[in-house]
C-alpha positions in Angstrom: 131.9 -73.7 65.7 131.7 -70.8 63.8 130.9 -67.4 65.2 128.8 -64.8 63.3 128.8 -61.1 64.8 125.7 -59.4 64.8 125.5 -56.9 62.7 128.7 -58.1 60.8 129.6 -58.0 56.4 127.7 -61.6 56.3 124.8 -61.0 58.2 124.4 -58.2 55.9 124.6 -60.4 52.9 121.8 -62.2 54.2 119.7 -59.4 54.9 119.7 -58.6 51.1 119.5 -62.0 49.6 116.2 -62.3 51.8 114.9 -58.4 50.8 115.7 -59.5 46.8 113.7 -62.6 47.4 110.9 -60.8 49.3 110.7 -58.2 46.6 110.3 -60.4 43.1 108.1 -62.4 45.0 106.1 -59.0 45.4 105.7 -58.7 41.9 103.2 -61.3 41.7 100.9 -59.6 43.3 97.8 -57.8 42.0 97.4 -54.6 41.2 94.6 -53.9 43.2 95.4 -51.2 45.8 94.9 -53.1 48.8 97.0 -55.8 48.0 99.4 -52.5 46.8 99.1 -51.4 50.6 100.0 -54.8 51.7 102.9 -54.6 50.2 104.4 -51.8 51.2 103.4 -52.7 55.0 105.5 -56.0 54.3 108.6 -54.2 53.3 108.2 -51.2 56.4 107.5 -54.3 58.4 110.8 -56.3 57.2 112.7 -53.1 57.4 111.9 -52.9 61.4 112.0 -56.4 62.5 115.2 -57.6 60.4 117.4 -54.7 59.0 117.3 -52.3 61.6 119.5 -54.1 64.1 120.4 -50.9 65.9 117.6 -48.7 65.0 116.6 -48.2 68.2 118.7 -45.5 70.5 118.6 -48.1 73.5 119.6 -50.6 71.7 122.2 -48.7 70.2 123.3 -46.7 73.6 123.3 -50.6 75.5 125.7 -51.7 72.3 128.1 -49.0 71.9 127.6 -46.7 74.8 126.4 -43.4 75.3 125.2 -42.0 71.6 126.0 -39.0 70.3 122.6 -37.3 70.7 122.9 -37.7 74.9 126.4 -36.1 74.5 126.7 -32.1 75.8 128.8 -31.5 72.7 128.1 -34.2 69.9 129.8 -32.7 66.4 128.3 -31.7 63.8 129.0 -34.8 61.4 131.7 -37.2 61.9 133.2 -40.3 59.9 133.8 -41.7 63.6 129.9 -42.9 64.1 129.0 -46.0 64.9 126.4 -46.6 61.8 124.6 -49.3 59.5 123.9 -49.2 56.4 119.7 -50.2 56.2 118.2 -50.7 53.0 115.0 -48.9 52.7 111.9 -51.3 51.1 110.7 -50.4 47.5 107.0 -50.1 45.9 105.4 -49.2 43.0 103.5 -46.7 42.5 101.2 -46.9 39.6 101.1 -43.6 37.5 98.1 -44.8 35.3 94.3 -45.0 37.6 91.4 -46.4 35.5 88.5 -43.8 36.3 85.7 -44.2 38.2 87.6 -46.8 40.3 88.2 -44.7 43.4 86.4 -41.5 43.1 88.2 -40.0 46.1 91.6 -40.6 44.5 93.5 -37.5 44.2 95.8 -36.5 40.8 98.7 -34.4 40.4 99.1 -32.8 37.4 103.3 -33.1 37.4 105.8 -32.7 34.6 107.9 -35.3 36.0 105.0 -38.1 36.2 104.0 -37.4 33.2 107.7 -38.3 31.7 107.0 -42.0 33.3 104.0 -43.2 31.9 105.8 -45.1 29.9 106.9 -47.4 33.1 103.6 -48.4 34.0 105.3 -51.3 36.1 108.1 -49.7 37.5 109.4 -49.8 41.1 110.3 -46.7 42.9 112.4 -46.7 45.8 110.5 -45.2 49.3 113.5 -42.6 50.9 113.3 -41.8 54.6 116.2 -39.9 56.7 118.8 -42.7 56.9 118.8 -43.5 53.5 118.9 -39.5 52.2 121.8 -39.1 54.9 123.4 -42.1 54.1 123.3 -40.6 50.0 124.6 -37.2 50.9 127.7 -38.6 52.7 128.8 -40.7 49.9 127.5 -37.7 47.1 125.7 -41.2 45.7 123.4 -39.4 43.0 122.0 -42.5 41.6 120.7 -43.5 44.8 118.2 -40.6 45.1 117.1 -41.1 41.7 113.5 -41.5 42.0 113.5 -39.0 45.1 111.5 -36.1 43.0 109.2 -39.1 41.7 108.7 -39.7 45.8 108.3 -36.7 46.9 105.8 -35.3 44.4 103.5 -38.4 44.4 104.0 -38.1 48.6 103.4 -34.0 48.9 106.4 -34.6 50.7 109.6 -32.0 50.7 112.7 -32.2 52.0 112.5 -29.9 55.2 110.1 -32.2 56.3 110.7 -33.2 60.1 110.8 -37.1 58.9 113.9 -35.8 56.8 115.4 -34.1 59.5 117.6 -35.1 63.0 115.4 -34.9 65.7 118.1 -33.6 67.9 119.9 -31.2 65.4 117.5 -30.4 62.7 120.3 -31.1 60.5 118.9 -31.9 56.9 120.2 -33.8 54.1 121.8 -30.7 52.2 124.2 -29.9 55.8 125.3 -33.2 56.3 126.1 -33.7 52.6 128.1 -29.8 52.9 130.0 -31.8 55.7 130.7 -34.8 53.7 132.6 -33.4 50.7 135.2 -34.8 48.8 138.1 -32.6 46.7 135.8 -29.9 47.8 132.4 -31.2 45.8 129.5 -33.5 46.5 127.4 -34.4 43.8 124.2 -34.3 45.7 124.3 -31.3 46.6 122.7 -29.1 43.5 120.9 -32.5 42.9 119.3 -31.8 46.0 118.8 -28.0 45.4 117.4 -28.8 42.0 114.8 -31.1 43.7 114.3 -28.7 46.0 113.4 -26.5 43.3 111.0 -28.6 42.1 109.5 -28.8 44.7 108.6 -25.1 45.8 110.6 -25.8 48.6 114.3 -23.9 47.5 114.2 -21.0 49.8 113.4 -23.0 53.3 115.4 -25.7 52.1 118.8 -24.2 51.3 118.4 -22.1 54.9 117.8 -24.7 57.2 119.6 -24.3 59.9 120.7 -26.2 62.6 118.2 -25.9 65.6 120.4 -27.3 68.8 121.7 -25.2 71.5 125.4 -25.4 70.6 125.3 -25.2 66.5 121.9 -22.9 66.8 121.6 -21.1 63.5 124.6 -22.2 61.1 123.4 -22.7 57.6 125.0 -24.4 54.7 125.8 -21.3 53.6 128.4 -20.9 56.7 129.7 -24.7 56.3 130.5 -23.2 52.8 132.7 -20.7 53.9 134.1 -22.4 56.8 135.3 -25.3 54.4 136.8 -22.1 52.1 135.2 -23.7 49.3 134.0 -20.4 46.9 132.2 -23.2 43.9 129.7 -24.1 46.8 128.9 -20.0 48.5 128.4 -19.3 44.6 126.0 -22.0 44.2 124.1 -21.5 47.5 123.6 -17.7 46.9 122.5 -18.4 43.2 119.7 -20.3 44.8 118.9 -17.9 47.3 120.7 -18.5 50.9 120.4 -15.5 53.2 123.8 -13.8 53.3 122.2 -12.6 56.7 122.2 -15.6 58.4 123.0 -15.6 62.1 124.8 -18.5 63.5 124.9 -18.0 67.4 124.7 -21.1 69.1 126.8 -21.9 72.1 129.4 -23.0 70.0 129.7 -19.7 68.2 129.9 -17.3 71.4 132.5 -16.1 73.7 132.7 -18.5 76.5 136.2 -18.8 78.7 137.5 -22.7 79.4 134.8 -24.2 76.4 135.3 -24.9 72.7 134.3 -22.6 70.3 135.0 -19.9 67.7 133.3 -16.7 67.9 133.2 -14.9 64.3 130.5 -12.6 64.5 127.5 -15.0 63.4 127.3 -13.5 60.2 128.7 -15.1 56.8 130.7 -12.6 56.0 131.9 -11.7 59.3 133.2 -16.0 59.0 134.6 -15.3 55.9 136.5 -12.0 56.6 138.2 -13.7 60.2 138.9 -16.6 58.2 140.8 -14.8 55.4 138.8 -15.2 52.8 138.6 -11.6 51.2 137.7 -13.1 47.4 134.8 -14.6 49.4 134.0 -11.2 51.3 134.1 -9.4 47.9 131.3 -12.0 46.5 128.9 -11.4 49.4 129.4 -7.7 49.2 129.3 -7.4 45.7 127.2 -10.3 44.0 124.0 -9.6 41.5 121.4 -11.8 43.5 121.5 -11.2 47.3 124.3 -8.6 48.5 125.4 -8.6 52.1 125.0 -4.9 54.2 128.1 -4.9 55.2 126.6 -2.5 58.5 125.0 -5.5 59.9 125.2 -6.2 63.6 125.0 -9.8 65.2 123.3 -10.3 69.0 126.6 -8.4 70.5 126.0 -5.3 68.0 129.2 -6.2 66.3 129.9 -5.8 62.8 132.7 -7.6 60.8 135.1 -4.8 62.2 134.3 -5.8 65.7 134.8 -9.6 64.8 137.8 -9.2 63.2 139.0 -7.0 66.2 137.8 -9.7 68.7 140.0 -12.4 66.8 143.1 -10.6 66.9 145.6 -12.7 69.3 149.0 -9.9 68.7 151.0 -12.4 67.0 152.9 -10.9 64.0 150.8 -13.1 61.6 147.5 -12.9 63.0 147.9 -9.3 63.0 148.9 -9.5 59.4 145.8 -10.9 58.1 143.4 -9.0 60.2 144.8 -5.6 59.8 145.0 -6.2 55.8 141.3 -7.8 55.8 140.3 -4.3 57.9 141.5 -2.0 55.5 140.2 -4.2 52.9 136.7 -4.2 54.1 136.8 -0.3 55.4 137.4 0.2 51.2 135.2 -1.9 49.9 132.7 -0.4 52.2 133.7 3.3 51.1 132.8 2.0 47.2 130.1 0.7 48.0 127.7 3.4 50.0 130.5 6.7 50.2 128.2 7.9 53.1 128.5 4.9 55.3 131.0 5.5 58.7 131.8 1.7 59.4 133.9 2.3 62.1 131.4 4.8 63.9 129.0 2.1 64.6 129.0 1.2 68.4 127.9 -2.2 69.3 125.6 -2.9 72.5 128.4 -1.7 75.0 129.0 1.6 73.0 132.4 0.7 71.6 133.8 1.3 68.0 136.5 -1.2 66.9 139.0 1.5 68.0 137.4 1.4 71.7 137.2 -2.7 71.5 140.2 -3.1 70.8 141.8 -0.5 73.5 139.0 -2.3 76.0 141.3 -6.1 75.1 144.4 -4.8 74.4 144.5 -5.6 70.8 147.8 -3.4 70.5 148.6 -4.7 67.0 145.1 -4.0 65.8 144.6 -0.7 67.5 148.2 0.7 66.2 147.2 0.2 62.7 143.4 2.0 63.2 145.2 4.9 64.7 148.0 5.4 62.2 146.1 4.0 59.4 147.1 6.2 56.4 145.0 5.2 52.7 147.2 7.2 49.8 144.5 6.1 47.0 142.8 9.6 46.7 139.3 8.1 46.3 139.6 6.6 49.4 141.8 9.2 51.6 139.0 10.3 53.9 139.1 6.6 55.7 142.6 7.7 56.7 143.2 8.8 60.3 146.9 9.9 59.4 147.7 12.7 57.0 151.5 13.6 56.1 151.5 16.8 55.9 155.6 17.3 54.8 158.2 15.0 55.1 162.2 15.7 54.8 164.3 12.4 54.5 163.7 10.7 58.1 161.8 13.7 59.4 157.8 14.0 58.9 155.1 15.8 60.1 151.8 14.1 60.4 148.6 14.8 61.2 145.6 12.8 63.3 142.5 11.9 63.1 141.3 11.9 67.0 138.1 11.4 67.3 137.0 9.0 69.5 140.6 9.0 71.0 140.7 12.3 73.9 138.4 12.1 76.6 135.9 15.0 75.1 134.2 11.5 74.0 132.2 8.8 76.1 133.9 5.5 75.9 137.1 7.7 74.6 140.6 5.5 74.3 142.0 7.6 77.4 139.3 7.0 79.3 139.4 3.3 78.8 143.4 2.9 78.8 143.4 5.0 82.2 140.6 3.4 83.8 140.1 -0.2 83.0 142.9 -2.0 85.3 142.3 -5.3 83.8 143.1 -4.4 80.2 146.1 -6.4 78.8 149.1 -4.1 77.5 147.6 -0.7 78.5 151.4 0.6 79.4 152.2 -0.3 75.9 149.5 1.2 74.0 150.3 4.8 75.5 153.4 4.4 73.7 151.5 4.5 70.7 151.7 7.5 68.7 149.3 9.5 68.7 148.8 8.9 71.9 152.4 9.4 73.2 152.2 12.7 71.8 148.9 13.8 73.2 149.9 12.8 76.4 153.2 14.9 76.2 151.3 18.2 75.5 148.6 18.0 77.8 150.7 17.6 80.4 153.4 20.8 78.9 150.4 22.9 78.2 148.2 22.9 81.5 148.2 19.6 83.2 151.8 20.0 85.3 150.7 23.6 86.1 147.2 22.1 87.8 149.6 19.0 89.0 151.6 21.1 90.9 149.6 23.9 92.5 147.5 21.1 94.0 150.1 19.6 95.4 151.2 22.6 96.9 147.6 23.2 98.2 147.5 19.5 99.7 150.9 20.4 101.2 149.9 23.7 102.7 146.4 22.0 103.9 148.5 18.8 105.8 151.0 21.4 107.5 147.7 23.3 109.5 146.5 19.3 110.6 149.4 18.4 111.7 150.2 22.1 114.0 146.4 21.8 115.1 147.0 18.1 115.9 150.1 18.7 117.8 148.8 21.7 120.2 145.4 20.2 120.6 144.5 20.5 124.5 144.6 17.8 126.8 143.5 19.0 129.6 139.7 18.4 130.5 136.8 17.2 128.3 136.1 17.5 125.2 135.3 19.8 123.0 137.7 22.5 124.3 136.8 26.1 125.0 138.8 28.4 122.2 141.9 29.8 124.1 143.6 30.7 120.4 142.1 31.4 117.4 145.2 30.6 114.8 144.6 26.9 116.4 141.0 27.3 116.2 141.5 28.6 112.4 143.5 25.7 111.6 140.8 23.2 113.2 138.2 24.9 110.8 140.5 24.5 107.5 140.9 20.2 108.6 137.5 20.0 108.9 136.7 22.1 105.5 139.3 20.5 104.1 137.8 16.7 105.0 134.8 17.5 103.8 135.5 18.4 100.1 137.9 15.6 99.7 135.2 13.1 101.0 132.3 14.7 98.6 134.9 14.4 95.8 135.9 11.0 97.0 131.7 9.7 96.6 131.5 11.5 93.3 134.5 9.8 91.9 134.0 6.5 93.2 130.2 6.4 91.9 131.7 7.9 88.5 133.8 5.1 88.1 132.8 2.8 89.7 131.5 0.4 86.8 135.1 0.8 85.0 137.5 -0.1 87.5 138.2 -3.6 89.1 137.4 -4.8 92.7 141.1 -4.9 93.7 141.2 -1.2 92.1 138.2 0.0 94.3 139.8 -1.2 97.5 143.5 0.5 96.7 141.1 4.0 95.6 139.6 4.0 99.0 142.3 2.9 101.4 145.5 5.0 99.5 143.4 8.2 98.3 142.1 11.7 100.4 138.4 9.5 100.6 140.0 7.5 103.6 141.6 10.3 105.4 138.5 12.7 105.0 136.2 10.2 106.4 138.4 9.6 109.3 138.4 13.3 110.1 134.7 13.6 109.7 134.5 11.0 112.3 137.1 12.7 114.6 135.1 16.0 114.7 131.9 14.3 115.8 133.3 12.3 118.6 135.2 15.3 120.2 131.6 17.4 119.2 130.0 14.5 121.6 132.7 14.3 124.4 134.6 11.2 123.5 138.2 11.3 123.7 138.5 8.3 121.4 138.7 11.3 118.4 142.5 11.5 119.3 142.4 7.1 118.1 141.2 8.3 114.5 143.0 11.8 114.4 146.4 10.3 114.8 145.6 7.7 111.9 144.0 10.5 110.0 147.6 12.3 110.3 149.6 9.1 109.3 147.5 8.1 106.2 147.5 12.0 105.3 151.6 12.4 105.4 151.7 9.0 103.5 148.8 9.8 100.4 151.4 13.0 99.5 153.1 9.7 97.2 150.1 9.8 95.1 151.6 13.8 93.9 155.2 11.7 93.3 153.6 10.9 90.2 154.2 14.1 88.6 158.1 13.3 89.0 159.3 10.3 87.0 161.6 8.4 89.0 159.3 9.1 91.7 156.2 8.1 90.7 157.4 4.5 89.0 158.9 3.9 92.9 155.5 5.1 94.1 154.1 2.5 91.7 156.2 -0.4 92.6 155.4 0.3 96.3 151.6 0.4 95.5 152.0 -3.2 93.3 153.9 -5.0 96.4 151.1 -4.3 98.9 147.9 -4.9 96.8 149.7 -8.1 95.0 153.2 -9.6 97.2 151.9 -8.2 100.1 148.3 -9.4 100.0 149.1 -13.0 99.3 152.0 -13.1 101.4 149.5 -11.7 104.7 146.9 -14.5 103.3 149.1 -17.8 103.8 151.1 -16.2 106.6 147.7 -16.0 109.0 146.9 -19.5 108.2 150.0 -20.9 109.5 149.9 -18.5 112.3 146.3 -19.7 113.3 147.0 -23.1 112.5 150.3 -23.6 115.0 148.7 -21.1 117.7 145.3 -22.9 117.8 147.6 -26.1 118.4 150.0 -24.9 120.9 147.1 -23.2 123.1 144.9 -26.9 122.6 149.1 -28.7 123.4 149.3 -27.0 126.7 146.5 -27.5 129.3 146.2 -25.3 132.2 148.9 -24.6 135.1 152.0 -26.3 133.1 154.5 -24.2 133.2 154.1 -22.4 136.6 155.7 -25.3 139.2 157.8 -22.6 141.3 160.4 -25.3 142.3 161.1 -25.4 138.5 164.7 -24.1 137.4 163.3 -21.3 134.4 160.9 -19.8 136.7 163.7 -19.5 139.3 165.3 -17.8 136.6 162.3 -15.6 136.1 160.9 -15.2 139.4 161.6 -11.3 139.0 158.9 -11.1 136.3 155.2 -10.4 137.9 153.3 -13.3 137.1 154.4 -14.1 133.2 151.7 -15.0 130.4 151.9 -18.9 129.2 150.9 -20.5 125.9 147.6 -21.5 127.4 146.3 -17.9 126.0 145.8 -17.5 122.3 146.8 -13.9 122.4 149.7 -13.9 123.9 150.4 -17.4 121.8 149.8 -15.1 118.6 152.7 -12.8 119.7 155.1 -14.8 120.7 154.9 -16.8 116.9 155.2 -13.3 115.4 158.1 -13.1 117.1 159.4 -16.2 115.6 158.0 -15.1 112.1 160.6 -11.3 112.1 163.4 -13.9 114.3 163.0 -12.3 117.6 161.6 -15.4 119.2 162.9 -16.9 122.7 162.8 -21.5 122.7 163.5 -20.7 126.1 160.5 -23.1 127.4 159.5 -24.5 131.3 160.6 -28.0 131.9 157.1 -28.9 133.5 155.8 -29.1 130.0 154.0 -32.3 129.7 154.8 -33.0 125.4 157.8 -30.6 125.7 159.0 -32.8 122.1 156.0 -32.1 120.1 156.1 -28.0 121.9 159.9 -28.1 120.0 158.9 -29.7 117.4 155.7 -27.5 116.3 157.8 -23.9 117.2 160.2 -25.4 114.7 158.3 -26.4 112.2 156.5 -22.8 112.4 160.1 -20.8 111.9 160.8 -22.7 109.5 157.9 -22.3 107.5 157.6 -18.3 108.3 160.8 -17.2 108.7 162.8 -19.0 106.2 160.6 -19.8 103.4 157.9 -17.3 103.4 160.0 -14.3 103.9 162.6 -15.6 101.0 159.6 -16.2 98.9 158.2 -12.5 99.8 161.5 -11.1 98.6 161.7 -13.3 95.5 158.3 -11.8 94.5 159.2 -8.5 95.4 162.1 -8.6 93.1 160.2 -10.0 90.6 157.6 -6.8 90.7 160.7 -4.5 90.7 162.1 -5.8 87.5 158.9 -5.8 85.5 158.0 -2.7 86.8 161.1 -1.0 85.1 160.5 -2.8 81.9 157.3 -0.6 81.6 158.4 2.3 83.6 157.9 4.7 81.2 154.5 3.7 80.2 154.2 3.3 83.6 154.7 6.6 84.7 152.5 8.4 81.9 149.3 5.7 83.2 149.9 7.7 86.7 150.4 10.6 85.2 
C-alpha cells in the first residue's frame, strides 16, 4: 500500500489538474452576470474546501506547532516557514456592458481598461495576500500581471488590510524588500508603478510595520539595512519619508534582549552602519532631503546614535569616529549656522556628555581633540595648533561643555557618576589631564590644604573637650572652665555646619551617584560624625549619660574621616582608595556569606544541645573548671555566636563536656564551621584583597586625580 502525505508534490498535482478542469468547464457558461457570480463563488469555494489544506492557523499550529504569529519574537520574513503554495481561482471580468442592462452598474473611465477591449473573453486572475506575498518572494512579475486590471475594476489598492498581515501589517512591497536576490527583486518598482496607478504611492511605499517589536520600520530602512543604494534611490524617487521612525521593541535599548538600537531614523541606520555614500544621498538628494538635526523618541540625533554604538574596539572606533567627522562636515555645508553637537537630547546630554556618561573613551578622545585643517570647515574644530617645533606643540581647546561652569559638564559627570565604565582613563585625556593639573596648581591645593588644617585644628578641641569632660554628677555639668566650655561650643558649631553641608550635598547629588556611593558618602564623610554630635549634645542637654556612647564614636569616626584629606597626597590617597574599595566591595561580601554560616551552625548547635548537658558535676572537664562561677553552654545563641567567632580569627577552645549527648555530630559541625570560616573564607578574603590592590595600582594615577 502506497502512502500519500497530505499536503505532499502529488497531492498538489491533483489539486491543479482538478482547478484546470473546473475552470475550462467554466467557460461554458453564460455571460449573464449571475451565472458570472456563480462562478467566481465556485472557484472561492474550491479554493477553501480543497487547496487550502493549512489555511487555517489551528490547523496549521495542531500540524507544525506553535506559528509564528503566537511567537513573542517571530522575524520579520524567513525562508524557514512552514508554507503552501495555494492557487488563487480566476474570472472574467467583462470590460464591454450592453446599456440599459443594469442601470445601477457603475463605469470606470480607466486607461488601462480601455487597452483591453480587445479581450472581450479574457480571464483575469483574482489576487489576495497569499498569492501577492507568495509573488514578491520569488520577484515573479508575470504572476501579478493582471494585478492593475484587479485592482482598478475592484477600487481595491494595495495597503488594503486584505493585502496586509494581520499581525504585522507587513505589505507586499516589505516582504518582497526582504526577499531579494543579487540585491534586486523585480516586483518591487512593478509594485510602486501599480501603486502609482493607483493614487496610492505615497501610503503605499511608507507602510510600516505595525507590531510591537518591528513598530515603524519602512522599506525604506530594509533598504539601507540590506546596504543596497539602487533600492534607497528608488524608494526616495517615489516619495518614502526620510523621516521615518522605526522604534519598535526591537529597535530600543533593552539589556539581556535582541535588538539594535540605531537611532530610528534612516539616516541615523545608515551612518551606524557605515554607509556614508548612503548618508550623503539622504542629506543631499533633489526630492526629499533628510534634516540632519532630527531627534528620535530619546532626543538623539545621528551623533548620539553613533556615540551609543561605539563598543572601544580599535575598529568600531574607526568607523564611528570617521562617519562623525563626516557627518559634523556635511552638516557645516549644508546649513553654516547649524551647532550639531550643541543639541541635547531628553536627558540634557550632547554626544560629548553621552559619551563621558558610557565611557565611550575612543569616541570621546577624538570629540575633544578633534582638529579639521580644511579652512572652510575649521570652526568644527575643538583643537587649534597654535606653534609647533619638531615633537613640541602648543595647542589650544575648545572647552565648552567640558569644566564644571556647565550643567551636565564632562567633570561633573566623570567625578560624579560611579558607575561610568573607564572614568580613571578618560581623566587621562588631554585636555582634561591638563585642566585638572592647573586647577589644582592655581587654587585648588591652596583651599585643599587650609581645610585640612581647619578640620585638624577643629578635631584637636573634640578630642581635649572629650577627654576632660566631668564625670562626676548628672548631666549637663555646671561650667567650672571656660577654655573647656569654649571648646564644647566650637564641637557643637562645628557639627552643625558639617551636617547642613552634609544635607545640601547629598540632595545635590543625590540623582548622580549610585546606591553603594550614597552609603560610603554618609558612613566615611563629616555628615556621620556631625549627626552623632548633634545627638550627643541633646542627650547630655536632657540628662542622659548615654551622650558619652555616641561621643566616643563621634571621636573615633572623626580621627578616621582625616583619610578623606590623604587625597591631596598621591601615594596617600591611592592607599586611602584601596582601603575604601576593600570595605565597600571584599569586605561587604565577605561579612555577607560569613553571617550565613555563622547563623546557620549556631542556630544548629543551640537546637544540638538541649538543656542541662554539659553541667553533670561528677564530670572530669567541669572538675577541671569548677573554679569558673557558673560557665555559659551552647544551649544560648549568644554566647554560641562568640564562641564560633572565635573559631572564625582561630582562637577557639574543642575543649567540650563528655555529658554531651551527639558529642560526634557537636565535633563534626565545629569542624565543618572552621573549616569553612577560617580556612577558606579568610584565604578567599585575602585573594580578593590582593586582587583590589593590584588593579588599583594599574589606575593609580587616574585614580588619584578622581579623588583629587
Amino acid at each position: 500500500m502506497k502512502m500519500k502525505k497530505m499536503g505532499s508534490s502529488s497531492d498538489l498535482e491533483e489539486t491543479d489538474h482538478t482547478e484546470e478542469t473546473n475552470a475550462s468547464a467554466d467557460e461554458s457558461y453564460s455571460d449573464d452576470n449571475n451565472l458570472h457570480s456563480h462562478e467566481v463563488s465556485q472557484h472561492f469555494k474550491l479554493k477553501h474546501t480543497k487547496y487550502a489544506i493549512f489555511s487555517s492557523p489551528k490547523a496549521k499550529c495542531r500540524r507544525f506547532g506553535k506559528a509564528d504569529t503566537e511567537r513573542e519574537m517571530a522575524p520579520m520574513d524567513s525562508v524557514y516557514q512552514v508554507e503552501c503554495k495555494i492557487m488563487s481561482p480566476t474570472a472574467k471580468f467583462h470590460v464591454q456592458f450592453e446599456k440599459g442592462k443594469q442601470g445601477n452598474q457603475l463605469t470606470r473611465q480607466s486607461s488601462s481598461l480601455e487597452s483591453t477591449n480587445s479581450c472581450r473573453d479574457r480571464t483575469f486572475k483574482l489576487y489576495d495576500r497569499t498569492r501577492l506575498f507568495d509573488a514578491a518572494a520569488y520577484g515573479d512579475c508575470d504572476e501579478l500581471d493582471d494585478l492593475l486590471v484587479y485592482l482598478l475594476r475592484s477600487q481595491k489598492r494595495l495597503t488594503n488590510n486584505e493585502f496586509k498581515e494581520p499581525q504585522t501589517g507587513k505589505t507586499c512591497l516589505l516582504k518582497a524588500m526582504l526577499n531579494l536576490s543579487s540585491g534586486k527583486n523585480n516586483t518591487i518598482p512593478f509594485l510602486l508603478d501599480i501603486a502609482a496607478k493607483t493614487d496610492n504611492l505615497k501610503e503605499f511605499v511608507n507602510s510600516a510595520y505595525k507590531d510591537t517589536y518591528y513598530r515603524g520600520q519602512t522599506a525604506l530602512h530594509i533598504a539601507i539595512e540590506r546596504r543596497n543604494m539602487n533600492l534607497v534611490e528608488l524608494l526616495v524617487q517615489h516619495g518614502a519619508d526620510v523621516h521615518a521612525r522605526a522604534d519598535g521593541e526591537f529597535f530600543r535599548k533593552a539589556r539581556g534582549r535582541a535588538g539594535f538600537y540605531f537611532g530610528e531614523l534612516p539616516l541615523s541606520l545608515a551612518a551606524c552602519t557605515n554607509q556614508i555614500e548612503i548618508v550623503q544621498y539622504l542629506l543631499q538628494n533633489q526630492y526629499s532631503p533628510a534634516n540632519i538635526a532630527t531627534r528620535d523618541s530619546f532626543g538623539n540625533t545621528v551623533l548620539h546614535a553613533l556615540v551609543d554604538i561605539a563598543d572601544n574596539t580599535v575598529e568600531n572606533t574607526k568607523f564611528v569616529t570617521k562617519m562623525y567627522g563626516e557627518i559634523l562636515v556635511l552638516g557645516a555645508q549644508i546649513k553654516p549656522s547649524l551647532r550639531l553637537e550643541d543639541i541635547t537630547n531628553k536627558k540634557g546630554l550632547t554626544p560629548l556628555s553621552l559619551a563621558a556618561k558610557t565611557g565611550k573613551i575612543g569616541v570621546f578622545a577624538y570629540i575633544l581633540r578633534r582638529e579639521i585643517k580644511n579652512p572652510d570647515c575649521r570652526h568644527l574644530s575643538r583643537k587649534f595648533t597654535e606653534w609647533a617645533y619638531g615633537p613640541v606643540h602648543s595647542s589650544l581647546y575648545d572647552l565648552s561643555g567640558v569644566d564644571t561652569t556647565d550643567n551636565n559638564s564632562v567633570l561633573e559627570i566623570i567625578a560624579y557618576s560611579s558607575e561610568t565604565p573607564n572614568r580613571h582613563d578618560m581623566l587621562l585625556v588631554e585636555p582634561l589631564n591638563k585642566l585638572l593639573q592647573d586647577k589644582w596648581d592655581r587654587f585648588v591645593k591652596r583651599i585643599f590644604y587650609l581645610n585640612f588644617l581647619t578640620y585638624v585644628i577643629y578635631i584637636t578641641i573634640f578630642t581635649i573637650a572629650a577627654y576632660y569632660r566631668p564625670v562626676v554628677g548628672n548631666p549637663p555639668f555646671p561650667v567650672d572652665s571656660k577654655l573647656r566650655a569654649i571648646g564644647e561650643v566650637i564641637t557643637v558649631i562645628g557639627g552643625i555646619y558639617f551636617f547642613l553641608r552634609g544635607v545640601s550635598k547629598c540632595f545635590e547629588e543625590f540623582f548622580n551617584l549610585s546606591l553603594i556611593m550614597c552609603i560610603f558618602f554618609f558612613v566615611s564623610s563629616s555628615f556621620c560624625q556631625s549627626l552623632l554630635v548633634l545627638l550627643s549634645t541633646f542627650l547630655y542637654f536632657f540628662g542622659r549619660h548615654e551622650y558619652v556612647a555616641f561621643m566616643v564614636i563621634c571621636l573615633a569616626m572623626s580621627w578616621v574621616n582625616v583619610l578623606y584629606f590623604t587625597r591631596g597626597f598621591q601615594q596617600m590617597g591611592i592607599y586611602a582608595v584601596m582601603i575604601e574599595k576593600m570595605i565597600l566591595r571584599d569586605m561587604l561580601r565577605f561579612m555577607f556569606v560569613y553571617i550565613l554560616f555563622l547563623i546557620g551552625f549556631a542556630t544548629a548547635l543551640v537546637t544540638l544541645i538541649e538543656d542541662g548537658e554539659g553541667r553533670n558535676e561528677n564530670s572530669t572537664c567541669y572538675a577541671k573548671r569548677c573554679c569558673r562561677a557558673d560557665p555559659a553552654s551552647y544551649n544560648s545563641l549568644y554566647f554560641t555566636s562568640q564562641e564560633l567567632f572565635k573559631f572564625a580569627i582561630g582562637m577557639g577552645d574543642l575543649e567540650f563536656t563528655e555529658n554531651y549527648k551527639y558529642k560526634t555530630i557537636y565535633i563534626f559541625l565545629l569542624i565543618m564551621y572552621v573549616i569553612l570560616t577560617y580556612i577558606l573564607l579568610l584565604n578567599m578574603l585575602i585573594a580578593l584583597m590582593g586582587e583590589t590592590v593590584s588593579k588599583i595600582a594599574q589606575e593609580s594615577k587616574g585614580i588619584w586625580k578622581l579623588q583629587v
